[in-house]
SEKEKE-524670 format. One record per residue (C-alpha): chain; x, y, z. Coordinates in steps of 0.25 Angstrom, whole numbers, plus 2048, in hexadecimal, padded with zeros to 3 digits. Example, Ala and Ser with C-alpha at 12.3 -4.5 7.8 and 13.67 -1.06 7.14 Angstrom:
<drentors>
("A", (831, 7EE, 81F))
("A", (837, 7FC, 81D))
</drentors>
This chain:
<drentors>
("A", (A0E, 6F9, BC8))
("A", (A0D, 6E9, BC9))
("A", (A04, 6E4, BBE))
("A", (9FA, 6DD, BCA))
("A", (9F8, 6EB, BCE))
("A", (9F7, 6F0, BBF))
("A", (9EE, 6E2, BBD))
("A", (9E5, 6E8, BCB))
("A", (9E3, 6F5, BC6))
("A", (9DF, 6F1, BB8))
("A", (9D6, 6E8, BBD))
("A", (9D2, 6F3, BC8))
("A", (9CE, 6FC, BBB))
("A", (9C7, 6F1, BB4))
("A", (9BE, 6F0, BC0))
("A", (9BB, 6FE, BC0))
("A", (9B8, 700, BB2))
("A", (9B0, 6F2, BB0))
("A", (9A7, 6F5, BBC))
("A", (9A3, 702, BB9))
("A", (99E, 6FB, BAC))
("A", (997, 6F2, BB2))
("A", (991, 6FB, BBA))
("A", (98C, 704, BAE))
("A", (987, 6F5, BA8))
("A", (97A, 6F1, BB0))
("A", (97A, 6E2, BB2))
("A", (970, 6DC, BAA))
("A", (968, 6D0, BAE))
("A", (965, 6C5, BA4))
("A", (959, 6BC, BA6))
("A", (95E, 6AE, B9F))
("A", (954, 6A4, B9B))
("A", (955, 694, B9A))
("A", (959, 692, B8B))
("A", (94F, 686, B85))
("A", (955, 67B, B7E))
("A", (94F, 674, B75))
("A", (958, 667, B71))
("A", (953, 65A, B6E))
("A", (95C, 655, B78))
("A", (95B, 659, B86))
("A", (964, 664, B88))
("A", (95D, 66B, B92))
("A", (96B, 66D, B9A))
("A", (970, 679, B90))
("A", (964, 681, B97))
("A", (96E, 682, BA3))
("A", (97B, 683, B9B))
("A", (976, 68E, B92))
("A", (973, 696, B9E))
("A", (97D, 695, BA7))
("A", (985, 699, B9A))
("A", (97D, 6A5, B97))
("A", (97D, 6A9, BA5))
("A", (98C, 6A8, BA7))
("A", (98E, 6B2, B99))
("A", (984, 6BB, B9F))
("A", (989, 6BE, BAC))
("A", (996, 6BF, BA6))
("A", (991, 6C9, B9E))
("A", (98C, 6D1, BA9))
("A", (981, 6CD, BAA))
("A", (977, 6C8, BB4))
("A", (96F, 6BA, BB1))
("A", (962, 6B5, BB6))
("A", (95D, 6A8, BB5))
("A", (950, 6A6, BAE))
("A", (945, 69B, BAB))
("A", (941, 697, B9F))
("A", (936, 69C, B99))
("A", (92A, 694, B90))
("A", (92C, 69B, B82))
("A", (932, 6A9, B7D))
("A", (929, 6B3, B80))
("A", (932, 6BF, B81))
("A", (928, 6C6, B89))
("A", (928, 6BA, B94))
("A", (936, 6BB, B93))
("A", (938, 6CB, B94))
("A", (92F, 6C9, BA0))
("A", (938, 6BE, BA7))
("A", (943, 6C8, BA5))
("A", (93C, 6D2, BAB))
("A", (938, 6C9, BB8))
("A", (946, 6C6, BBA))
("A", (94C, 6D4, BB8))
("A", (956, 6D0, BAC))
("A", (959, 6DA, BA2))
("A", (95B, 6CF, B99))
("A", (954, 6C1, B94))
("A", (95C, 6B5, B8D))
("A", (956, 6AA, B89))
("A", (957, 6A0, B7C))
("A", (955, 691, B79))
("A", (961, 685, B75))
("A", (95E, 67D, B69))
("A", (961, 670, B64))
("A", (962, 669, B57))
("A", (968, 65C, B58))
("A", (972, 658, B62))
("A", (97B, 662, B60))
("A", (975, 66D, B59))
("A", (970, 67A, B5F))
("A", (96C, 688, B60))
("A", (96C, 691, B6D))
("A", (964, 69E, B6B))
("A", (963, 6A8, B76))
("A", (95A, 6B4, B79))
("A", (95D, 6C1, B81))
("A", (951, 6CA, B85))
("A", (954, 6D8, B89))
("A", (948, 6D9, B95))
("A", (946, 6E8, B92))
("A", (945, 6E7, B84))
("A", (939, 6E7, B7C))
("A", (942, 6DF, B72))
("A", (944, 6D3, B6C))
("A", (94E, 6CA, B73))
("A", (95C, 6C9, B6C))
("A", (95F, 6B8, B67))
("A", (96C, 6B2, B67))
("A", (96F, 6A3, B60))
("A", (979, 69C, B5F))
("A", (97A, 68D, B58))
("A", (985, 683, B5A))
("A", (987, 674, B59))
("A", (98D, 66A, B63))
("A", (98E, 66A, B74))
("A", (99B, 670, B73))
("A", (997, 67D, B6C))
("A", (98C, 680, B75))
("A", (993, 687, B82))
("A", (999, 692, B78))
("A", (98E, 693, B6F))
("A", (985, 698, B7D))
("A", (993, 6A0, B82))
("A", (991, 6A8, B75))
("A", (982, 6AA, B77))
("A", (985, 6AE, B84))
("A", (98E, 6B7, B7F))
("A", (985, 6BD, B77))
("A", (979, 6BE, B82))
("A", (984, 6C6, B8A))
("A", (986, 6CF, B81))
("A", (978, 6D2, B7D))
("A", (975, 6D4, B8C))
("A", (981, 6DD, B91))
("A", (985, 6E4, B84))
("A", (992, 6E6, B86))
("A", (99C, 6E4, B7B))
("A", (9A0, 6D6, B77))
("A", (9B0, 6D3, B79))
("A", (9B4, 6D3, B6B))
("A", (9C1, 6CD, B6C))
("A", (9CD, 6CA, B76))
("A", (9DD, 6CF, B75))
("A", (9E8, 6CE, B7C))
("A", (9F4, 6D5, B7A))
("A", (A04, 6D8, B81))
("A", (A05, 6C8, B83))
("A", (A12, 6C3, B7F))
("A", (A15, 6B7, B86))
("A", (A07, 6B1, B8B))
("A", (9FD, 6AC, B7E))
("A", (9F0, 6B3, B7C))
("A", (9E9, 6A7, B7C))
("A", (9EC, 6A4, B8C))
("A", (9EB, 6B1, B8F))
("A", (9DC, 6B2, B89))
("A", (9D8, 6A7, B8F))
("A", (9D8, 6AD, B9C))
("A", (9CF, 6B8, B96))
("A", (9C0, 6B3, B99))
("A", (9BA, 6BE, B90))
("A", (9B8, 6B9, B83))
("A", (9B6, 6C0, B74))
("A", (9A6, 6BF, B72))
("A", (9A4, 6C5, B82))
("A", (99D, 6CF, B87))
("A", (9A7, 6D9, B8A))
("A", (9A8, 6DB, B9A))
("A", (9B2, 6E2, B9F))
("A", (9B3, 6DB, BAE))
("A", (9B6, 6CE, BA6))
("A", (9C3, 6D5, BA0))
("A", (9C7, 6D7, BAF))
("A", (9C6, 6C9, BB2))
("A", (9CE, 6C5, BA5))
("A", (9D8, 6CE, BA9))
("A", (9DA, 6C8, BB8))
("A", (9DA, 6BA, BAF))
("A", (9E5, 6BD, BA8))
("A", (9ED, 6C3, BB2))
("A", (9EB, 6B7, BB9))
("A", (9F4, 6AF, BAF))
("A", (A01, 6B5, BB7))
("A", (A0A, 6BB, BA8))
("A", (A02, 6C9, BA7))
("A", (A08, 6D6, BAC))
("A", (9FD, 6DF, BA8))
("A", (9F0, 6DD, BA1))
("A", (9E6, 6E8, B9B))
("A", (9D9, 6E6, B96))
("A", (9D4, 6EE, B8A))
("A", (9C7, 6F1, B81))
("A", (9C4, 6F5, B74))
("A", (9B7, 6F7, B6E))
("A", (9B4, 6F2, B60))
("A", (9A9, 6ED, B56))
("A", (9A9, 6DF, B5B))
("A", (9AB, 6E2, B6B))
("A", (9B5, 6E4, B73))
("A", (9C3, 6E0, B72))
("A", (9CA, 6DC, B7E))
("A", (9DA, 6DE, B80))
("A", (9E2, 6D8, B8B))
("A", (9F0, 6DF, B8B))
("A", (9FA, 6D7, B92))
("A", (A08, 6D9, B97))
("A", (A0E, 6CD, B9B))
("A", (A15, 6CC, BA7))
("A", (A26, 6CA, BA4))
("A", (A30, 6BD, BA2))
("A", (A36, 6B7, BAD))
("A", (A47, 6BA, BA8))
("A", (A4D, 6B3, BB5))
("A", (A48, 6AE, BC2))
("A", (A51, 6B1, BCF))
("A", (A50, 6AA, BDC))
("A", (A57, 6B2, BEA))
("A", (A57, 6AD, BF7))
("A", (A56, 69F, BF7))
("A", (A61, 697, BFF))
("A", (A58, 68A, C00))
("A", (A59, 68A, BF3))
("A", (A62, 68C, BE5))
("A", (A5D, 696, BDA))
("A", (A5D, 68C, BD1))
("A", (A52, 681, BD9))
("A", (A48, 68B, BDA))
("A", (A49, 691, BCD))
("A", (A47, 680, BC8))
("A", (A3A, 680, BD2))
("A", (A33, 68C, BCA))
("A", (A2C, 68C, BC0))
("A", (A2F, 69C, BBA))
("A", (A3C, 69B, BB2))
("A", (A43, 6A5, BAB))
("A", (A38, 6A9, B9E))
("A", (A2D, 6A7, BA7))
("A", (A20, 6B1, BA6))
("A", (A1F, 6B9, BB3))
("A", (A14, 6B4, BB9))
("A", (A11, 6B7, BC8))
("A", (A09, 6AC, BCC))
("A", (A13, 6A2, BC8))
("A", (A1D, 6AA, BCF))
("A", (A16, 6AA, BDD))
("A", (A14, 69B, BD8))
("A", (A24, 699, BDA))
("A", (A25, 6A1, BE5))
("A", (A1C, 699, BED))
("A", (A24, 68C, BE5))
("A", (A30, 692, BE9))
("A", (A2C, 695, BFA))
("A", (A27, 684, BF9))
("A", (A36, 680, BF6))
("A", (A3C, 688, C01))
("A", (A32, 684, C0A))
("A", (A36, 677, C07))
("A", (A44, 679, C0D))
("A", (A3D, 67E, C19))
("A", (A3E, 68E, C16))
("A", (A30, 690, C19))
("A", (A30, 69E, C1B))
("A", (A35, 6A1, C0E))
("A", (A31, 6AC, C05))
("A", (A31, 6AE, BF7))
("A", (A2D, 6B9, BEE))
("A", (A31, 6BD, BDF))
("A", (A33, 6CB, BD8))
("A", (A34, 6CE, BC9))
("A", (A3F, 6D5, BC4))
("A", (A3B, 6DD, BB6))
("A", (A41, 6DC, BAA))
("A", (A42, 6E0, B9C))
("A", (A3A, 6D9, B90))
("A", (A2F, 6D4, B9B))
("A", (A39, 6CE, BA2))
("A", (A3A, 6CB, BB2))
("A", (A43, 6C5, BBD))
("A", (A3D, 6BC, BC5))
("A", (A43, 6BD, BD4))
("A", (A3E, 6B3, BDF))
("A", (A43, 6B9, BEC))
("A", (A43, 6AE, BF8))
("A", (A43, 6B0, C06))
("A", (A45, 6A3, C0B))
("A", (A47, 6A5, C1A))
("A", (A4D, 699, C23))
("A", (A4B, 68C, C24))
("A", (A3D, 688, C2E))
("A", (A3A, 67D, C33))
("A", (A2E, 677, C3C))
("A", (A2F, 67A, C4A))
("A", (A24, 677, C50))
("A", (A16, 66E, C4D))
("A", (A0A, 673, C57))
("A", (9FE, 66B, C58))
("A", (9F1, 671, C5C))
("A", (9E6, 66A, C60))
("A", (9EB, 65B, C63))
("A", (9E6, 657, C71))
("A", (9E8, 646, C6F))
("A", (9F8, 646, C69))
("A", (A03, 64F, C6C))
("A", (A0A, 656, C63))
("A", (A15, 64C, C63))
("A", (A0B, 642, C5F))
("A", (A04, 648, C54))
("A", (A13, 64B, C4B))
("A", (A17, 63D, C4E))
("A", (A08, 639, C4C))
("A", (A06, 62E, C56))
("A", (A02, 62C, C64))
("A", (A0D, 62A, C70))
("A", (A0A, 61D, C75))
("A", (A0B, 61B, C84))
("A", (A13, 614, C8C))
("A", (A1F, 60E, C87))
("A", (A1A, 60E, C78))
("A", (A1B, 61D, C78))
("A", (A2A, 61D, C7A))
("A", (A34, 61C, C72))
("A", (A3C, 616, C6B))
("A", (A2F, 60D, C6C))
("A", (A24, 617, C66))
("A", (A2D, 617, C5A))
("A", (A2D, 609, C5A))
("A", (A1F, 607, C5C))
("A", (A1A, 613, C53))
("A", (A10, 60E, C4A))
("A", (A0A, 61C, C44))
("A", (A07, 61C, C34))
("A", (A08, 62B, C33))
("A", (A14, 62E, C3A))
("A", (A18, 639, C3D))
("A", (A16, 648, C39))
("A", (A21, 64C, C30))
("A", (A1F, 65A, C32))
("A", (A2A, 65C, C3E))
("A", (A2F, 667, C46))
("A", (A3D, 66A, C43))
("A", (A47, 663, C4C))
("A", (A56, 663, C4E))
("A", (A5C, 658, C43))
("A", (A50, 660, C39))
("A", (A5B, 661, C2F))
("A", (A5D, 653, C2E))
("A", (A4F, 64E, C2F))
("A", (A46, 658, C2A))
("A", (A3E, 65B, C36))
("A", (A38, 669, C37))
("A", (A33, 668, C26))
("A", (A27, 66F, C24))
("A", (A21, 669, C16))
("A", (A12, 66E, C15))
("A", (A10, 65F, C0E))
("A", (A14, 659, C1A))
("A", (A0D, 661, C24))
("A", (A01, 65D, C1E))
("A", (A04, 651, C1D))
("A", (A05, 651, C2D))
("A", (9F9, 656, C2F))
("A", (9F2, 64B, C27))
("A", (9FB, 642, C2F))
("A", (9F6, 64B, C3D))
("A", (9E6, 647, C38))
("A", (9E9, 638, C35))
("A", (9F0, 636, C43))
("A", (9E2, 63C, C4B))
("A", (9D9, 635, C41))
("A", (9E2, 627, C45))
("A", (9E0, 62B, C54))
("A", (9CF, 62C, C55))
("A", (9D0, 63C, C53))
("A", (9C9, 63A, C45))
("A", (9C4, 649, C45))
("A", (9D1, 64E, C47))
("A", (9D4, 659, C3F))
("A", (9E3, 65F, C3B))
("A", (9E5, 66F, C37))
("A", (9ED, 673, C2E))
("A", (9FB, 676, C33))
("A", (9FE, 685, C36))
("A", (A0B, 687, C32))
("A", (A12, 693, C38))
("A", (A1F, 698, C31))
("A", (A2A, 69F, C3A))
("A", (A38, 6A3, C39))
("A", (A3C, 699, C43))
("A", (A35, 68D, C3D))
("A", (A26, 687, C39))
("A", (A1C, 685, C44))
("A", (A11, 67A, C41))
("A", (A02, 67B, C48))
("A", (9F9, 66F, C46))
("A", (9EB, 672, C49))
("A", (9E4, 665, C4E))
("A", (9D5, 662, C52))
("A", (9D4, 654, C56))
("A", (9C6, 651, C59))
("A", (9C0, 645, C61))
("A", (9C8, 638, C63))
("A", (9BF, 62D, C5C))
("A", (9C1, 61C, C62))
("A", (9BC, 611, C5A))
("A", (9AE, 60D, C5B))
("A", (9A8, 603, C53))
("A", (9AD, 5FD, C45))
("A", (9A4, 5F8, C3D))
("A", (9A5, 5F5, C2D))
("A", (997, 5F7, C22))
("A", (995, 5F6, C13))
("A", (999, 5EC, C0B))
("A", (99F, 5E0, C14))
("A", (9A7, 5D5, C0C))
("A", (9AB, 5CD, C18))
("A", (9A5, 5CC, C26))
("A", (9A4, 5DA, C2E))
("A", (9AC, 5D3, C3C))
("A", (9B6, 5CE, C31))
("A", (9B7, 5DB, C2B))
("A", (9B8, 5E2, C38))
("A", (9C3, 5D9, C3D))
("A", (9CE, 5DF, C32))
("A", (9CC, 5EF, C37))
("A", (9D6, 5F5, C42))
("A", (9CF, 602, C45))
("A", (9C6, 5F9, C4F))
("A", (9D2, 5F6, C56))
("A", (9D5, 604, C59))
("A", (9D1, 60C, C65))
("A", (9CF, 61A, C5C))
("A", (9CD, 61D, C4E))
("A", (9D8, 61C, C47))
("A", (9D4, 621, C38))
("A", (9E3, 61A, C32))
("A", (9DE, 60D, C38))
("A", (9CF, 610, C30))
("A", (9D7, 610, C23))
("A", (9DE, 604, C24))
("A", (9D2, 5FD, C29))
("A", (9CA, 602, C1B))
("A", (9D7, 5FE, C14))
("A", (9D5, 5F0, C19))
("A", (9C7, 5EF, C16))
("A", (9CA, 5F3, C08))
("A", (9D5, 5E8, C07))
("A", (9CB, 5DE, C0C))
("A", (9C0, 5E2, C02))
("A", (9C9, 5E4, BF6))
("A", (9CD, 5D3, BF9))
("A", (9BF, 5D2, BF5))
("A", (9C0, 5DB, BE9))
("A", (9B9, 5E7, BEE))
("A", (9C4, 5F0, BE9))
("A", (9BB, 5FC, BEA))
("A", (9B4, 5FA, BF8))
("A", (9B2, 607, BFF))
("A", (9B6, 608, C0D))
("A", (9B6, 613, C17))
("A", (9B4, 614, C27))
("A", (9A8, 61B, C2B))
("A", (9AB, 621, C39))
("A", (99F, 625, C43))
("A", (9A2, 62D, C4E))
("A", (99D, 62E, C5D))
("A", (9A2, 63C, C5F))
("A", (99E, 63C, C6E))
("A", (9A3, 62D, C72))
("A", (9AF, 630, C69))
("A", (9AE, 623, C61))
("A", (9AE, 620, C52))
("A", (9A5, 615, C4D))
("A", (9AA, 610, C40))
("A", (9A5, 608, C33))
("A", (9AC, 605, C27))
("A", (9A2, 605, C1B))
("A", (9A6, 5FD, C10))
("A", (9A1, 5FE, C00))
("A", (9A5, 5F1, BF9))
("A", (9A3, 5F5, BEB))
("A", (9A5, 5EB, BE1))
("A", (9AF, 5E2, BE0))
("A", (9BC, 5E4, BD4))
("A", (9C1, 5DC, BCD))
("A", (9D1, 5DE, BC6))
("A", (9CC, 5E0, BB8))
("A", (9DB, 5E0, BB4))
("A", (9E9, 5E0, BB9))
("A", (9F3, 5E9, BB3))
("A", (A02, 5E8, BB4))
("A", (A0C, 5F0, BB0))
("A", (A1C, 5F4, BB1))
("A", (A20, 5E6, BAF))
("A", (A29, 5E7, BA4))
("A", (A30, 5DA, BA6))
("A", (A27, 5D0, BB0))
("A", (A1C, 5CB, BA8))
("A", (A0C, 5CE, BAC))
("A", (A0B, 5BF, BB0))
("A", (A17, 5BF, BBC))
("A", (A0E, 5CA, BC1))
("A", (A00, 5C6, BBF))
("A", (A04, 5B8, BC5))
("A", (A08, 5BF, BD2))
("A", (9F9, 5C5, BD3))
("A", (9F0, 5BE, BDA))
("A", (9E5, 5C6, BD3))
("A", (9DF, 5C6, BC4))
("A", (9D7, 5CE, BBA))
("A", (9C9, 5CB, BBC))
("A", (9C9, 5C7, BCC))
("A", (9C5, 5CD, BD6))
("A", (9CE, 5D9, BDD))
("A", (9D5, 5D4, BEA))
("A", (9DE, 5DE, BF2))
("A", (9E5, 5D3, BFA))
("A", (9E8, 5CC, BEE))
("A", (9EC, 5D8, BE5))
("A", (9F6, 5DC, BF0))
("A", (9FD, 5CF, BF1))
("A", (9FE, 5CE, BE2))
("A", (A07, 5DB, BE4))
("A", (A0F, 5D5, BF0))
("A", (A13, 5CA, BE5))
("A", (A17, 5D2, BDA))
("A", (A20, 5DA, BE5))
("A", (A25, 5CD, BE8))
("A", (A2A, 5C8, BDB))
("A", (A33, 5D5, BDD))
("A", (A33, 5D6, BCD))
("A", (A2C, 5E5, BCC))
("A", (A32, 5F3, BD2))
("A", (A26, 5F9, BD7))
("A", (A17, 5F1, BD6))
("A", (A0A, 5FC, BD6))
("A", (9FE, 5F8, BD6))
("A", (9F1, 600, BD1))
("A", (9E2, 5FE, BCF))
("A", (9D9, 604, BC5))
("A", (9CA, 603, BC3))
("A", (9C6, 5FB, BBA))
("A", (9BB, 5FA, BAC))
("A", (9B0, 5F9, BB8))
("A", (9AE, 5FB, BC7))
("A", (9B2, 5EE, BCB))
("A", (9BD, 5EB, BC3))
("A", (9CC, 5EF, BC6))
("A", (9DA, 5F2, BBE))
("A", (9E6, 5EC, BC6))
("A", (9F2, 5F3, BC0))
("A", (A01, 5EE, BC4))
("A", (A0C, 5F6, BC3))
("A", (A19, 5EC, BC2))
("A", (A27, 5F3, BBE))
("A", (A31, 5E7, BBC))
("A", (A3E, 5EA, BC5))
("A", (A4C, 5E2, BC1))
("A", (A4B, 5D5, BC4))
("A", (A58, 5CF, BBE))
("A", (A65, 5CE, BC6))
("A", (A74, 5CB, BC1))
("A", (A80, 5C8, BC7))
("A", (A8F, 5C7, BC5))
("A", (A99, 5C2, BCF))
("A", (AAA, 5C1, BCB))
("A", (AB5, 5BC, BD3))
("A", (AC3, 5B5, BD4))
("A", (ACB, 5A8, BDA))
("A", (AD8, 5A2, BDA))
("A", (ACF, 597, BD7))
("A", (AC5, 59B, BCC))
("A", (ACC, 5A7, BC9))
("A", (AC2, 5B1, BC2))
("A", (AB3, 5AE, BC4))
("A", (AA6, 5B4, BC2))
("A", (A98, 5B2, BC2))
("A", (A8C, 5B9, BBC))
("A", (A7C, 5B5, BBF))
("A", (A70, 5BC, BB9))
("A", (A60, 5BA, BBF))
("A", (A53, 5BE, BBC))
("A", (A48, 5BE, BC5))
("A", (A3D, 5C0, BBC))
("A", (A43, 5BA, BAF))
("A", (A3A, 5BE, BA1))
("A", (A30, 5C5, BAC))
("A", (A2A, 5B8, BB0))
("A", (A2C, 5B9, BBF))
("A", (A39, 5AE, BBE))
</drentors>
């Protein structure tokens, strides 16, 4: 019998004999009161902490809790009587108090509603914030008890481990010494600690004593991992796939991290393509608590994609949509000239059908990164055309003997044209000036690439003035019946930054001066965009550094800026050695040594 089934069947019993006790138990209901504090401070808050504490511990304990309103004094009768109206077996109530800052004392009643007795009091004093959450746990505690009168969990074992601490394994157990003992949380801690993947069998057991119950979890641990064997695999050798898991030989059986490497194991042989491959593992017993671990593949053939369907594309053919632009008529549209004059950003899909020279160039490849990059490729190219309610499914991948079959749901919505442009906010030079620098008027549809780079070039031009932070974004509005899209760009200034230092860094051997002559900004002045980039363009120029980065950070305040530079020095010495011979001269030779940037100092 497999130890999930021996696990299902305890748990089965468990079950059984927990809710027949529940059922022999009649569900109390507590009536819990707002505690008063009294503080010289306002502390009114704890009111609600204290109760949602008490609450949680009570329902926990079985339990059911009903919120109450404070009442004006302690009048047992008005409070028996509260009780009564809200058809609780039970009444808690009590008060918080402070000396000081720090010192209190948390005293709490419990009312038995068909008493004629007094209540029961419970206190507890402590000192400092920190100790308040357990000081009211253990109250809590307590209350439960008084209320359910069960027996207390006296104590908590655990024996038959060997190999996995105590302390990790009781830290999956939520029932705690000082708990009222109820058996359907021992089920729970069970399932907890199975969970943890190196337990073979786990029984629970309880022992009555003077001081409660005493709780055993007996363990079995599941076997060591003695060797790992891998069959069936062509694609690869033994060896790589034994380097790509993590169980080695020693290991702990555990079972989730096995279907972890089977799953590990299935991603590499997709990656050669073997995407009908199938993986599974089986455990050979041994002695000592000792097992083989076999991983059996099936990796099936090679398969690659045959075919890419489109559903749903009425504007662009199919053959548009994987090399993602338009035919143009006329003469433009053939080639060699629509390979000459093609002028798409987003190229083409490189998710391809298999063709006849796919050994060579890798057409046919499925990689589940790339097809989703494609799609978001698929979106941007109907968004750059006026569909800007297009929509793109998620491909449905079909896996066959014969190859991969691709289907591309596609809803493309209305086709939006330009309407009118116009620009509000915060307005640095004049709107028709403004207006002038933006391409998407020049176009006949929306094009939402062509709405990013005309917010990139009103950023440039605001950041020139210093507005580094300016907040810039299009806001569409569209005719849904004339199919046109009216569109304002609203721009938020803020304030303008200043470079409230400039960092650099890497140089080793050219001095902070040689670079900071090349900037045509300084700490202190206003932040230009134009100006910070032809800085850059002269420190390439100089050709002294590897590789220049460039970073900003904020800075002590909302206006100011850190400008750090990344400048790595690169070889800028050269030596040279010629030698050669005449009748004349005889034996010559000839040695010259240079230094571009001598010392550092740019000479």
């Amino acid at each position: 019998m497999s130890r999930f089934v021996r696990l299902i069947i305890a748990a089965a019993f468990f079950g059984v004999m927990f809710s027949g006790m529940a059922m022999a138990l009649e569900k109390p209901r507590v009536l819990i009161l707002p505690f008063e504090i009294n503080a010289e401070y306002d502390r009114n808050y704890l009111q609600t902490e204290i109760l949602k504490i008490l609450t949680d511990h009570i329902q926990k304990s079985g339990a059911e809790v009903i919120p109450g309103k404070m009442l004006s004094g302690e009048n047992h009768g008005e409070i028996r009587n509260a009780g009564i109206r809200a058809g609780a077996s039970y009444v808690i109530w009590g008060s918080s108090t402070w000396s000081g800052e720090d010192q209190y004392k948390i005293t709490a009643k419990i009312l038995e509603v068909d008493s004629t007795g007094e209540p029961r009091s419970f206190s507890s004093e402590g000192k400092g914030g920190e100790n308040l959450l357990p000081l009211v746990q253990e109250l809590s505690r307590k209350l439960a008890s008084a209320i359910i009168k069960q027996d207390k969990v006296a104590e908590i074992i655990v024996v038959g481990n060997k190999r996995i601490e105590t302390d990790a394994i009781k830290r999956k157990i939520k029932t705690e010494p000082g708990d009222v003992y109820i058996p359907d949380r021992l089920s729970k801690d069970l399932s907890s600690i199975y969970s943890m993947g190196y337990f073979d069998d786990i029984r629970v057991t309880a022992k009555s004593t003077e001081k409660g119950k005493v709780i055993e979890f007996h363990i079995q641990e599941t076997p060591t991992i003695r060797e790992v064997l891998i069959t069936g695999s062509d694609a690869y050798d033994d060896e790589e796939i034994k380097k790509e898991m993590t169980i080695k030989p020693g290991s702990n059986f555990n079972v989730f991290k096995i279907k972890r490497e089977v799953r590990r194991i299935e991603s590499m042989f997709k990656e050669k393509d073997y995407h009908n491959v199938v993986v599974s593992y089986k455990i050979e017993p041994l002695e000592n608590n000792q097992a083989n671990l076999q991983i059996i593949i099936e990796q099936g053939e090679e398969v690659l994609v045959q075919k890419i369907e489109f559903q749903g594309n009425k504007m662009f053919s199919n053959e548009e949509l994987q090399d993602l632009k338009m035919k143009q008529p006329g003469i433009e549209g053939w080639f060699p000239f629509s390979w000459l004059l093609d002028d798409s950003e987003l190229g083409e899909m490189d998710t391809t059908e298999e063709g006849f020279f796919s050994f060579i160039t890798g057409s046919g490849e499925l990689k589940p990164e790339t097809l989703s990059n494609d799609t978001a490729k698929l979106n941007a190219f109907y968004r750059n055309h006026g569909f800007m309610d297009a929509r793109i499914g998620e491909p449905e991948i079909d896996f066959r003997k014969d190859g991969i079959y691709i289907k591309i749901k596609i809803n493309e919505g209305p086709r939006f044209k330009v309407g009118s442009i116009d620009i509000t906010g915060d307005l640095i030079l004049p709107k028709e000036e403004i207006l002038a620098q933006l391409k998407i008027q020049n176009e006949e549809y929306v094009d939402m690439g062509l709405l990013r780079k005309d917010i990139l070039i009103l950023t440039d031009i605001y950041a020139d003035q210093g507005y580094f932070y300016a907040d810039i974004y299009p806001r569409p509005n569209k005719d849904t019946e004339k199919l046109v899209a009216d569109i304002t760009f609203v721009i938020k200034k803020g304030k303008p930054v200043y470079f409230e230092k400039i960092i650099i860094s890497g140089n080793t051997n050219t001095r902070d001066k040689v670079i900071r002559r090349e900037l045509p900004v300084v700490e202190q002045e206003l932040y230009s965009g134009s100006e910070l980039k032809r800085g850059i363009r002269n420190l390439n120029r100089l050709d002294f550094f590897e590789d220049i980065k460039v970073d900003t950070l904020k800075g002590s305040a909302d206006d100011r800026l850190i400008l750090k530079i990344n400048a790595p020095d690169k070889p800028t010495g050269t030596f040279t050695f010629g030698a050669g011979y005449s009748s004349q001269d005889n034996l010559f030779g000839n040695a010259s040594v240079s230094e571009r940037n001598l010392f550092g100092r740019g000479q």
